[in-house]
N, CA, C and O of each residue as an XYZ file, in Angstrom:
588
protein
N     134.194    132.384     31.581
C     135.540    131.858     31.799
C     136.315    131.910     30.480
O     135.798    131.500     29.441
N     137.434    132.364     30.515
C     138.313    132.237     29.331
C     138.735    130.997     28.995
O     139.008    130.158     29.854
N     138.833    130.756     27.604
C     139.546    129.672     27.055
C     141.203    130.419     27.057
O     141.600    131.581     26.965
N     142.142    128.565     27.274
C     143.298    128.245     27.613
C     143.848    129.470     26.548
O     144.788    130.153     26.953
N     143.254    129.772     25.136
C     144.170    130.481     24.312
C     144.138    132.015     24.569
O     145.122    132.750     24.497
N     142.428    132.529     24.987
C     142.591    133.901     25.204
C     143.229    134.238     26.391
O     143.550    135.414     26.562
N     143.538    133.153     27.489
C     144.606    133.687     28.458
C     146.133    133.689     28.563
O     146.974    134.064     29.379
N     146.105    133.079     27.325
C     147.393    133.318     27.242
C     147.938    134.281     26.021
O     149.104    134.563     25.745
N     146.679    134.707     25.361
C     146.654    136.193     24.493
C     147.087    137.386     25.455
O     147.741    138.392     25.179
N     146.375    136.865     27.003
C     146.149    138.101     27.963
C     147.482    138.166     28.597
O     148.034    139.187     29.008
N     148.041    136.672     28.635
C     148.834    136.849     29.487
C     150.515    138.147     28.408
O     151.379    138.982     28.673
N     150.062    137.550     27.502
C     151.225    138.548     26.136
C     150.987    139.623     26.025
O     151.859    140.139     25.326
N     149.896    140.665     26.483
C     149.965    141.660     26.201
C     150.182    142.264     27.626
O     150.977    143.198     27.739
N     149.536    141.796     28.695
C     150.197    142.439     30.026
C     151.253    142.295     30.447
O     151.364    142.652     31.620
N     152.555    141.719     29.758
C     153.593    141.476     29.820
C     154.497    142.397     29.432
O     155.319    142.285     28.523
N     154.260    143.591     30.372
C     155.275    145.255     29.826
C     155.006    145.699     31.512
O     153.984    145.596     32.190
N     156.380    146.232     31.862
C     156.265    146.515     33.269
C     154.949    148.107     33.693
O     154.353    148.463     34.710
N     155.048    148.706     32.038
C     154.186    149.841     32.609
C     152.453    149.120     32.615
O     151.588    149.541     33.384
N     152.251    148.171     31.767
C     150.623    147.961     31.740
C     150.483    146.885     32.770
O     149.365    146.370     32.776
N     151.264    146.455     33.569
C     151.441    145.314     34.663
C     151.020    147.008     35.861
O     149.918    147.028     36.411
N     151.885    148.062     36.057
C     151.892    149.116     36.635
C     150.111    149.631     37.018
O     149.434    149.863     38.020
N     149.922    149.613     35.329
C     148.238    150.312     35.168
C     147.447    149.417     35.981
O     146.876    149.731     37.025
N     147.455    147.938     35.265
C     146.288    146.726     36.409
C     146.756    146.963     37.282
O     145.921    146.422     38.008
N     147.886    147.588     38.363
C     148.360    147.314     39.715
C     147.010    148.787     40.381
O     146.164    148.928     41.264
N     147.590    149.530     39.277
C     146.101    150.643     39.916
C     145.018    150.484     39.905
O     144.418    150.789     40.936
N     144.078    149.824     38.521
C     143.511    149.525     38.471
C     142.269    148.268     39.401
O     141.056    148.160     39.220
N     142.941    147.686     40.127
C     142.337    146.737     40.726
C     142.120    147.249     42.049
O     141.749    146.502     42.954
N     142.406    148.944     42.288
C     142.366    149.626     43.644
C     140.929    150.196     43.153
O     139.989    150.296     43.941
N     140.824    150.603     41.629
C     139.574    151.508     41.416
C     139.881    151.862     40.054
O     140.787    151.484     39.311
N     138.595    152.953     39.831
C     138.748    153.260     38.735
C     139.670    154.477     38.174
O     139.971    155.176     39.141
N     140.241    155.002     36.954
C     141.588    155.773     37.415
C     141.500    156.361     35.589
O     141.278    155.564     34.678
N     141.661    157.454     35.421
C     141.390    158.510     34.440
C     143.059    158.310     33.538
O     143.987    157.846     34.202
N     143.243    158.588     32.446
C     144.693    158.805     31.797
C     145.620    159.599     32.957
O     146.721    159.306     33.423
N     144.823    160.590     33.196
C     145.731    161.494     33.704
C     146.286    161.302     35.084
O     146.603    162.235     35.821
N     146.369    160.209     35.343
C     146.770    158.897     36.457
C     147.536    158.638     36.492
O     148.395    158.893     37.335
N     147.613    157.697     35.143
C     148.890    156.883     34.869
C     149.727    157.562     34.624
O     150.817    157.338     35.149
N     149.539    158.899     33.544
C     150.546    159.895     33.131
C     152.108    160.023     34.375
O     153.316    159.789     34.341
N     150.838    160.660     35.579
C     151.755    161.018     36.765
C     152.330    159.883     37.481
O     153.428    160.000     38.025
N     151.536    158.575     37.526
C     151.942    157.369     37.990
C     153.325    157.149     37.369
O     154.446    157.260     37.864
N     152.904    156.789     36.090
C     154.105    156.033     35.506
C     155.393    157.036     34.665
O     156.260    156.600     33.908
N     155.184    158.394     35.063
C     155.963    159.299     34.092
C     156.170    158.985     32.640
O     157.328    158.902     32.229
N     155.233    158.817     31.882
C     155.241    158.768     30.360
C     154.469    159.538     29.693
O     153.592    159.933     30.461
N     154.361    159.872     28.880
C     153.847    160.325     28.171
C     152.097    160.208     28.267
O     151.558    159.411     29.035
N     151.498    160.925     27.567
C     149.632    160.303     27.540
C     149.911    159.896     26.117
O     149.092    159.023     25.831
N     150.714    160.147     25.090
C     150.160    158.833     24.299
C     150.853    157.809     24.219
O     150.766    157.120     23.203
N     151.413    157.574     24.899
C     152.248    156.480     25.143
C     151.477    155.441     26.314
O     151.700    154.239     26.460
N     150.405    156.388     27.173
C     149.673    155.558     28.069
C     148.629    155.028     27.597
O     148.275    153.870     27.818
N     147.895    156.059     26.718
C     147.062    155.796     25.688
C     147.377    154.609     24.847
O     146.437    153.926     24.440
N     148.723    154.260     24.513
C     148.572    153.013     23.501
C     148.403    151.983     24.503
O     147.597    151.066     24.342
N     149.314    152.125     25.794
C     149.258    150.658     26.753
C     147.859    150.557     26.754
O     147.464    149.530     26.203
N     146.774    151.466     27.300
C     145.496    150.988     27.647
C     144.602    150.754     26.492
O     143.532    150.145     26.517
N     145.021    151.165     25.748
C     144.084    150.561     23.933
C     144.694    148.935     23.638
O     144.010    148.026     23.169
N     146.018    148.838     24.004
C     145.812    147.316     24.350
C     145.463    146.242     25.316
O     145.402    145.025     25.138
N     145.190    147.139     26.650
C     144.851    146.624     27.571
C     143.382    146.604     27.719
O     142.801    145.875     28.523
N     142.751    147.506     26.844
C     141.328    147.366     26.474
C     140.625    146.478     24.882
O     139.476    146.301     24.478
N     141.756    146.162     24.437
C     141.451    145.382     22.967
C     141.733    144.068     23.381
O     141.352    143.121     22.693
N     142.461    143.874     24.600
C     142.618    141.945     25.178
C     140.817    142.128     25.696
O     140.071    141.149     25.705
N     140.484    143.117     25.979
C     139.476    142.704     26.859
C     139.446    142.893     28.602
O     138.500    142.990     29.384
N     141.138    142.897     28.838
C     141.379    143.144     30.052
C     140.439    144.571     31.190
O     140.084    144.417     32.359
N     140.308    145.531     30.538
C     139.879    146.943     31.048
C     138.824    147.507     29.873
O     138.645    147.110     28.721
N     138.337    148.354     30.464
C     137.314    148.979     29.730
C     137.648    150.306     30.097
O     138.690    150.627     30.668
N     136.270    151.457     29.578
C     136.432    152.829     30.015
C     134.834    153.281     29.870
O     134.008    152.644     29.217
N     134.552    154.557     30.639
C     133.524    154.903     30.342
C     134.058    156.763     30.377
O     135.002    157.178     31.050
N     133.369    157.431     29.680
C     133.549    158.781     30.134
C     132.765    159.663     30.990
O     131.586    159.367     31.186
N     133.107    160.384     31.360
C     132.852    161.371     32.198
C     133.458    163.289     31.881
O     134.456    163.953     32.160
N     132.463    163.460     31.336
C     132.946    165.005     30.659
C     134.059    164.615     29.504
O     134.026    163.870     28.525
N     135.024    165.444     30.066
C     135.456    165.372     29.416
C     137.599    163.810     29.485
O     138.639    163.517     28.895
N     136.911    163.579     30.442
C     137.902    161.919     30.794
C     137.616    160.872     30.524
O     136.571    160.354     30.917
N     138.438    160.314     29.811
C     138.271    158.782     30.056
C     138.740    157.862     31.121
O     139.940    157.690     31.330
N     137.730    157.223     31.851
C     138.206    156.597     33.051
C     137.921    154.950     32.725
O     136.992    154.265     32.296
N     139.239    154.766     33.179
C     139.564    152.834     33.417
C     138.934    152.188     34.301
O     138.687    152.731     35.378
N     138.590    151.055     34.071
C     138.423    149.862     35.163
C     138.432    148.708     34.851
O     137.959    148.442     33.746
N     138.895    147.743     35.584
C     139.286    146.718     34.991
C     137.751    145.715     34.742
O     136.699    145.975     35.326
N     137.934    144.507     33.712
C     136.650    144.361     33.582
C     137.056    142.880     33.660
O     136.070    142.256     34.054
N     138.125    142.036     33.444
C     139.061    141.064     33.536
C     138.996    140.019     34.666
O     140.053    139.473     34.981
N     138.013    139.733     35.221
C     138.207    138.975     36.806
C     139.152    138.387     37.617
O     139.270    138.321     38.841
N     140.026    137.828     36.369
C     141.627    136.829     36.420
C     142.609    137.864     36.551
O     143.688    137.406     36.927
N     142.605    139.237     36.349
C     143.563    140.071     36.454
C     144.184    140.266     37.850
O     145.373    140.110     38.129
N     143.036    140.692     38.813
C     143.743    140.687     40.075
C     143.981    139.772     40.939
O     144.131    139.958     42.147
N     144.050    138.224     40.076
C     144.629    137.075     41.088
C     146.073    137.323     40.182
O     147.071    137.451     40.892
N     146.250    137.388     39.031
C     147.041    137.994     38.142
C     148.495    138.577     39.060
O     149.610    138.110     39.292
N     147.839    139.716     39.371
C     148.930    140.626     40.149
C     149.065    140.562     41.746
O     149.875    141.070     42.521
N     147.874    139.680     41.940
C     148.875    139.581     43.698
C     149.850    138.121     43.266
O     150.963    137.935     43.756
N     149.324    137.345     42.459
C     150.653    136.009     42.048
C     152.095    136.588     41.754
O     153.184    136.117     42.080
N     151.800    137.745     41.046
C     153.279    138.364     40.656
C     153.813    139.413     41.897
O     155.022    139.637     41.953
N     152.928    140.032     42.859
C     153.762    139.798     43.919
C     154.185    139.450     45.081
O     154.860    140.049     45.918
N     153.688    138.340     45.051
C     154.017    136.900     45.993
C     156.196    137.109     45.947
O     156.997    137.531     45.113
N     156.276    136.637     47.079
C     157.839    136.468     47.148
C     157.922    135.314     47.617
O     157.286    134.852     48.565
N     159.215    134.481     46.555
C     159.417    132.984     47.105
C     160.663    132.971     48.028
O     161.685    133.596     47.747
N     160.524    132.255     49.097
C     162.372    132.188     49.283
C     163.031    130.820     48.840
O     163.883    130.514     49.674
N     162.962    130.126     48.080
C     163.554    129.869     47.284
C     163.056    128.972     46.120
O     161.861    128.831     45.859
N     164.050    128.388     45.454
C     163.155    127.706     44.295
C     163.177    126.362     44.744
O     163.754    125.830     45.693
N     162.325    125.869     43.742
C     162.142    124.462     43.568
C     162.972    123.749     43.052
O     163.390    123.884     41.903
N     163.457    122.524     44.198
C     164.208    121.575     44.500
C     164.148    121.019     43.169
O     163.120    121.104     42.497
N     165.498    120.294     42.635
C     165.658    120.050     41.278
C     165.290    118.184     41.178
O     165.181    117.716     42.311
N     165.151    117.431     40.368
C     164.755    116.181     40.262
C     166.217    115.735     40.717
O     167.268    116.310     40.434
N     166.019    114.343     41.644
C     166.830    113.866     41.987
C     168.197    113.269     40.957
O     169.342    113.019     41.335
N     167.778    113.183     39.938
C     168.683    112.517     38.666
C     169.569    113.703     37.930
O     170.429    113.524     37.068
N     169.177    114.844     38.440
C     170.108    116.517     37.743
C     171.512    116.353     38.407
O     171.730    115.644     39.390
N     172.419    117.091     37.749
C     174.023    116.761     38.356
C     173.819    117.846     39.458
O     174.654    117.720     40.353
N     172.981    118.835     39.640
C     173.186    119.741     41.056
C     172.508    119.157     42.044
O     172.292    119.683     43.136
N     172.067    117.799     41.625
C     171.477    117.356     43.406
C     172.484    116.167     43.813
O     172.794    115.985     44.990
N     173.139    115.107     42.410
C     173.989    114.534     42.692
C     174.809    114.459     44.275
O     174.513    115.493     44.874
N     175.603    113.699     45.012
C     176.517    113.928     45.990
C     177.944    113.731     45.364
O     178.788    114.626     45.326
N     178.101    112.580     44.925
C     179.216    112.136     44.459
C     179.823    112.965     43.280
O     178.887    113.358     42.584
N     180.976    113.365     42.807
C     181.453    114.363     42.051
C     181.534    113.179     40.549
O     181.898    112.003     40.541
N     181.160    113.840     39.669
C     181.359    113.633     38.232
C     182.499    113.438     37.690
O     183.263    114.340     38.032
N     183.099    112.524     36.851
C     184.721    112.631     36.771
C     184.640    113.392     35.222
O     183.616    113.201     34.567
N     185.606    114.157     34.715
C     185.842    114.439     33.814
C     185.727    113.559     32.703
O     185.835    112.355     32.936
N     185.499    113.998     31.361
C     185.594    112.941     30.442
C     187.164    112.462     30.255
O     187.748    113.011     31.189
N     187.971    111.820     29.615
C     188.472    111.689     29.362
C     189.852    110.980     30.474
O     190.862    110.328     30.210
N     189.371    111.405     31.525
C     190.467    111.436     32.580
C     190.064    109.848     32.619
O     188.962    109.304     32.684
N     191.730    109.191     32.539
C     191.946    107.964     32.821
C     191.437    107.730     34.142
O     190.324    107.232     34.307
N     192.115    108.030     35.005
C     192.354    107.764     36.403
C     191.034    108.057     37.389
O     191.027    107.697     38.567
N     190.227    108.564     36.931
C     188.865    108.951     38.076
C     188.097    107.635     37.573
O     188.066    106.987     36.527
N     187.417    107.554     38.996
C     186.417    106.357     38.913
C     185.247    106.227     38.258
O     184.577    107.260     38.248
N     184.607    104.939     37.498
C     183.894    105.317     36.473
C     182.440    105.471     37.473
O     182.215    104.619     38.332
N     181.238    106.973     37.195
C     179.873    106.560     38.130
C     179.219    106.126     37.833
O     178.937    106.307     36.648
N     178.600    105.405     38.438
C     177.062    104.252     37.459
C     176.095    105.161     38.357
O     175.923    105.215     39.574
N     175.505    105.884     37.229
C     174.359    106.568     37.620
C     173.311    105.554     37.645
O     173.339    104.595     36.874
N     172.000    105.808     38.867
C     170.618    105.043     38.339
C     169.971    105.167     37.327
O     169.048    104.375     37.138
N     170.259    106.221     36.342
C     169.440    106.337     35.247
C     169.842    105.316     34.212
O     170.959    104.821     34.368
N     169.170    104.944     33.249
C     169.941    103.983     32.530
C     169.725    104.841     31.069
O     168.874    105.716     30.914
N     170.763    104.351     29.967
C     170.622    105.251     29.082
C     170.098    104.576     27.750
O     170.627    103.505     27.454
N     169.228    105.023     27.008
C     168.402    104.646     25.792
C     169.156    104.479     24.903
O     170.348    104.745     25.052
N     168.527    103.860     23.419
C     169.400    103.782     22.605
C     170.059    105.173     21.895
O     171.267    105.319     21.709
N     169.333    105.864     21.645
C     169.223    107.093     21.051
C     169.742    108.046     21.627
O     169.731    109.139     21.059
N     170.376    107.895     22.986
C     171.251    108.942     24.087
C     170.049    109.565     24.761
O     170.193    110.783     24.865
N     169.006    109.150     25.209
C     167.975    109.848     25.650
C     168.372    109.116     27.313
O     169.414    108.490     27.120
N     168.058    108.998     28.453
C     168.222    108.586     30.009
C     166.352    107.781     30.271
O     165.352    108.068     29.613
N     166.408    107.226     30.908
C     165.135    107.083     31.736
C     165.209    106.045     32.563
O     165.661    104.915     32.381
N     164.393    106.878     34.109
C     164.640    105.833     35.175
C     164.104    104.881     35.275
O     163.188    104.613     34.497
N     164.337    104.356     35.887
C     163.642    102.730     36.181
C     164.244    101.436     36.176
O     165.449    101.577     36.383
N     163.951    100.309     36.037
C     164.551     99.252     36.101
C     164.684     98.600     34.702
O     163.652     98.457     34.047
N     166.377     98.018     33.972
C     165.816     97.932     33.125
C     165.301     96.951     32.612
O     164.939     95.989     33.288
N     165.141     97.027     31.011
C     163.643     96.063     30.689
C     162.459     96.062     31.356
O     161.666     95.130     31.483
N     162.380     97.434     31.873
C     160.833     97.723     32.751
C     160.564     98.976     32.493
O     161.380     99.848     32.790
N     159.265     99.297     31.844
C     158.953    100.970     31.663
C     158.394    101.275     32.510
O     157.746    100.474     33.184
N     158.465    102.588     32.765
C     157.418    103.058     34.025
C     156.249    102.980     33.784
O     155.881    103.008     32.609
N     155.350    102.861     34.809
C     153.748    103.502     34.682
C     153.410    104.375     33.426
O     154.029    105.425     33.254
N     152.454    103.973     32.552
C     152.427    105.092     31.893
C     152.724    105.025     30.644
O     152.116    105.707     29.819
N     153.797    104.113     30.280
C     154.641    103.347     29.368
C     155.909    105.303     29.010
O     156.626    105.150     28.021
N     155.986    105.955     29.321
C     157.066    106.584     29.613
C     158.262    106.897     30.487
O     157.832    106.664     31.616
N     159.213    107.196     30.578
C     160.160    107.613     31.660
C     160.486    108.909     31.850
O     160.197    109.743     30.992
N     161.129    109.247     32.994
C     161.035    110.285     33.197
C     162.822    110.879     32.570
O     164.002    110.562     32.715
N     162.185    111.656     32.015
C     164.010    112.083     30.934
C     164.749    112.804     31.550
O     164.276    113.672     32.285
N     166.025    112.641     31.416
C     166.950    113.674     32.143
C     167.697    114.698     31.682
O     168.354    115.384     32.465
């Protein structure tokens, strides 16, 4: 199992749409330079550098055969990796109730005399920081939740 830091070494170097491309082949089988070449229209040494870093994380390996070098991934976390990235959401995640886009009531301008003043539930710290709760009462935890 990887430690928290080498996966997120892994996660920095597979972070280029062509070596995201290579693991997408890769996790079908094993797959020679002259693969990706035609796969990804680049160059071979330009594929050659993606997979010398995709083999120096540790992610892929190679073995030869005559005269090819052939890939495979060696990475176990890689291909939960790439079906997560293409998962489709329909939409995002609902914002904390205390954000001005979940608000109902409209915000008045600063300055404007005439709009009504809102007493938000959040209450505000000394330091201009927000946190909910009641006051003279910290939450659980002895923190609040900031806005």
């Amino acid at each position: 199992m990887l430690a928290m830091e080498k996966r997120v070494e892994l996660l920095k170097v597979i972070a280029h749409p062509a070596r995201i491309k290579i693991l997408e082949e890769l996790v079908h089988g094993v797959k020679c330079v002259s693969d990706f070449e035609d796969m990804l229209d680049i160059s071979q040494p330009n594929v050659s550098q993606h997979l010398s870093l995709l083999r120096s994380s540790g992610a892929i390996d190679f073995f030869v055969d005559g005269r090819l070098k052939c890939y495979f991934l060696k990475e176990p976390l890689i291909p939960d990796l790439i079906q997560l990235l293409k998962r489709e959401y329909d939409e995002d995640i609902p914002a904390p109730a205390c954000c001005r886009s979940r608000r109902k009531e409209p915000i008045p301008e600063r300055g404007d005399d005439d709009a009504e003043t809102y007493h938000h539930p959040v209450r505000e710290r000394s330091h201009g920081e927000t946190m909910i709760g009641e006051p003279g009462r910290r939450p659980a935890g002895g923190a609040g939740v900031r806005c």
